[in-house]
Each structure stands twice: as C-alpha cells, then as structure tokens.
Phi, psi and omega in degrees: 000145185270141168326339177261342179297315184253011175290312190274339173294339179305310182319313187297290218305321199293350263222336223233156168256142179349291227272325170286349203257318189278346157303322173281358173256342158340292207293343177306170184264187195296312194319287194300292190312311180306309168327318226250329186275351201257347173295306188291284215298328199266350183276333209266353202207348184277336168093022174243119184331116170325316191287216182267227185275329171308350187056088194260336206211113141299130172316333205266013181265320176283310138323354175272301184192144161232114178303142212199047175087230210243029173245094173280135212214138169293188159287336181282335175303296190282330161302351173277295196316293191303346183254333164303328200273349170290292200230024149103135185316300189291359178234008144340270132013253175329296206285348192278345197254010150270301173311344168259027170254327154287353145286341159212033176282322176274320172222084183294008191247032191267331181287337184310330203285323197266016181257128164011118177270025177245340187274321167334307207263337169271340202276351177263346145008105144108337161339112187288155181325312200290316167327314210261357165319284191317309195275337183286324182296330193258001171292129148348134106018273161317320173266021183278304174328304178270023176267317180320296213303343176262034140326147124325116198323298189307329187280328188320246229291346169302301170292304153339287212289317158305328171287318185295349211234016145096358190277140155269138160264162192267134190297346169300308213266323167304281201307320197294332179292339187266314165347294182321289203285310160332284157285354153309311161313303164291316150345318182277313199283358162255002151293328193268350159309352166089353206062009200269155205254137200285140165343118173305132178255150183322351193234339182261344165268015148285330177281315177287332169318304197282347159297314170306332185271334154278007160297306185301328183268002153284338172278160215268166192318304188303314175317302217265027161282290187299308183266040160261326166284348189270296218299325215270337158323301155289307189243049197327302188300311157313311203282330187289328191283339173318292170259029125333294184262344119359281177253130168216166207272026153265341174279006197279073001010333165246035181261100195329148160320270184327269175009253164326314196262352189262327175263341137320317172322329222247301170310139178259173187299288183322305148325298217266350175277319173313287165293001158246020157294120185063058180252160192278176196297290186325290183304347176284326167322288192293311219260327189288326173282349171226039152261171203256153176305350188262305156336301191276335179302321184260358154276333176291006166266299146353278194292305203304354186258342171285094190232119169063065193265160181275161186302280211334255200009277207299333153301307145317245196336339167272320141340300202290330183300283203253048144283297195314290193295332163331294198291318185289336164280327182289341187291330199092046170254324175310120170262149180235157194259197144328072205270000000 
C-alpha cells in the first residue's frame, strides 16, 4: 500500500470505533496492517496535519478524542483497543511494536517532539547552529518559541538565521543528527532517574519470556523439564508464566494434526464455538479442520447464538483449548510443525 494509501485508511479507522475499526484492519494482510498502524502513531505523535495538502484534520483532533457511543477513548487507548480487536492481545505487542520502528524509521524526530524542553536545550548544548536549526524546525511553534531562548546566547541568531536560508540537509545526515540528540535524551532521562533502570511494563516482560520459552521450547523434553524444576524452585510464579508462554493461542496452526485432534477430542461445542469467535482465519482453519463435521455443525450453531460475549469468556475458553495441549507438551506428546 502506498503512503497516501495508508494515511487515508488511518483516517478512516480514526473516524470508527476500536472494535469495528479492528474488523477492518483484520482483512488487511500483516505488511499493509503494520503500515496502516504505524501511520494512527505517527498521526498521533507528529504534530503534522492529518489530511491532504487542503488540511482536512488537525493531528491533535486524534489525540484528543475518538467517539465510541457516550465514550471517549484517547488517541493511545484507541490504538490499543483497535489492535487487540485486529490480532488479538498476545500478538498486539508485537505488531505495535514493529510499527513503531517504522514510525521512526519515518520520522526520528518524532521522540524529540514529545521530550522536555529543558531536557531538548540541554542535550543540545555545545551543539553547532545548524543541529540546533534542525531540532527547532521539526519542533511545534510553540514549543519551539520556549526552546529558542534556553539556547546558548551565541547560538540563537546563528540558528535562526539558519532556519531562514532554505538549506535541506541530506537524509543520511538528518537521522544521523536525530540519533545523536536522541540518545543524549534518553541519558538525561536515566541520570535524572538517579540511574535506575524503568520499570518493566507487563507486555514487555511477557515479550522477554515468551523468547525464553521458545527457546526451552526447542530443547528435547527431559533437558528442558530440569531447568523449568530449577526455574519453578526460585520463581514458582515465573516458571508457571514460563511454560505458558510455551504454547499460545497463536501457535495453534503449528500444532501437528494428530496433536491438535487428540486435544480437540476433549472440548465441548460450547467451548470450542467460544474460542474461535473473532479468532483470526488461519487458526479457525487449523481447528475446523481437525474437528469431525458433526462437531463443527454444532459450533456453527453455537456462534450463531453468540452476540458480543465479553472478552475474559473468550479468553477462558481459549485457555481451556491450550491447558489440554500444554499439559501434552510437558509429557513430550505434543508435536509442533514449521511455521
């Protein structure tokens, strides 16, 4: 999809509430969906007009608010909301977080925009006019007005006067300058921190885990059984999120047939209609194919009886699905394919 392409789908999306807006980004393939998501961030965080060249939307209209019935959802919110409801909480994460390497693989000044304008003016310190051009130009109006004057007196009119004369710098040399200025920024902001290192958040120490467990989960039963008993020794809690984070309901696609029908066999309709509601295609695929025609007839009876279940349902009922296979992977019954 082309940059103007996934600028207007962004629009649309913005335009829609979190659950109808993640049906329609469903049907995108992943390549287009990261584009179209990492576009709602970068409309969200550049301070640059939304529309076209007419100027249809100010950006800070997405950050403000998205209407949702008698509910208002910021803009980072509804971006959460729209992507759980695309790919689902445990693949979330992720996709935001390769779009957000593509926001700033496109715009690197973009952390610069949102940081302390005393931390801006120190990291720029010592800096030549032109650098200090460069960060004034991609700054807001405003907040440019209160960077200028805690400048070094001598650099000010230099940087103006720099701002003024029309020179582009070459894009190797832009990122390299927004890099630069960047990590001085995060320096300060772990200096002011005292050095201390920020708080893991809940998604990203689920993203280091779930690399340990597939590591563990490529070693043969017995090996990675004794250090999972090491592990359930220090950290009982850890070590359960561990082997968990084994299996999830996005590998159920690499889970062999035989596998998988031996752990269907187990599910009533009513489950198993519960945990593929909105589940994405593939995996709806893989579990429809290795249930029996009579099985999938009465979850289609099911679902069809199903409006709007809340998620934690969908969630439990997807649980109960990879509890089964869990437990067949610690014996070493589970085969899992390629993906």
């Amino acid at each position: 999809m082309s940059g103007i392409g996934a600028r207007k789908a962004a629009q649309l999306l913005v335009d829609l509430d979190p659950k109808t807006a993640g049906e329609l980004l469903r049907s995108a393939d992943e390549e287009t969906m990261k584009e179209i998501i990492a576009e709602l961030a970068w409309l969200g965080s550049s301070g640059q007009p939304a529309g076209d060249e007419d100027g249809a939307r100010p950006v800070r209209e997405f950050s403000d608010l998205v209407a949702q019935g008698d509910r208002q959802l910021s803009g980072q919110l509804f971006l959460d909301a729209l992507l759980d409801s695309a790919v689902g909480k445990d693949r979330a994460e992720e996709v935001r977080r390769e779009a957000g390497e593509l926001v700033r693989s496109r715009e690197p000044f973009s952390p610069i925009r949102s940081a302390n304008v005393e931390h801006i003016a120190t990291a720029l310190h010592g800096e030549p006019p032109m650098v200090a051009a460069m960060v004034l130009s991609e700054l807001p109006p405003g907040k440019a007005a209160e960077l200028l004057p805690l400048l070094d007196e001598a650099i000010r009119p230099k940087a103006v006067l720099e701002m003024t004369s029309g020179r582009n710098a070459n894009p190797e040399v832009r990122l390299r300058i927004a890099k630069e200025v960047c990590e001085r920024l995060e320096r300060l902001k772990w200096q002011e921190s005292g050095g201390a290192t920020q708080t893991e958040s809940d998604a990203q120490r689920r993203r280091r885990l779930r690399s340990v467990a597939v590591i563990l989960q490529g070693l043969n039963t017995e090996f990675c059984e004794a250090l999972l008993e090491g592990l359930n020794e220090t950290d009982p809690e850890t070590c359960k999120l561990v082997r968990n984070l084994m299996l999830i309901w996005e590998d159920i696609p690499r889970v062999a047939d035989r596998s998988l029908q031996e752990a269907l066999r187990t599910q009533d309709p009513q489950t198993l209609s519960m945990a593929l509601y909105e589940a994405q295609p593939r995996i709806v695929k893989k579990i429809r194919s290795n249930i029996s025609e009579r099985v999938s007839g009465l979850v289609d009876e099911e679902l069809s009886l199903l409006s709007s279940p809340k998620p934690e349902k969908i969630l439990e009922a997807r649980e109960a699905v990879l509890e089964v296979l869990r437990d067949m992977n610690a014996k070493g019954e589970l085969t899992l394919e390629e993906a």
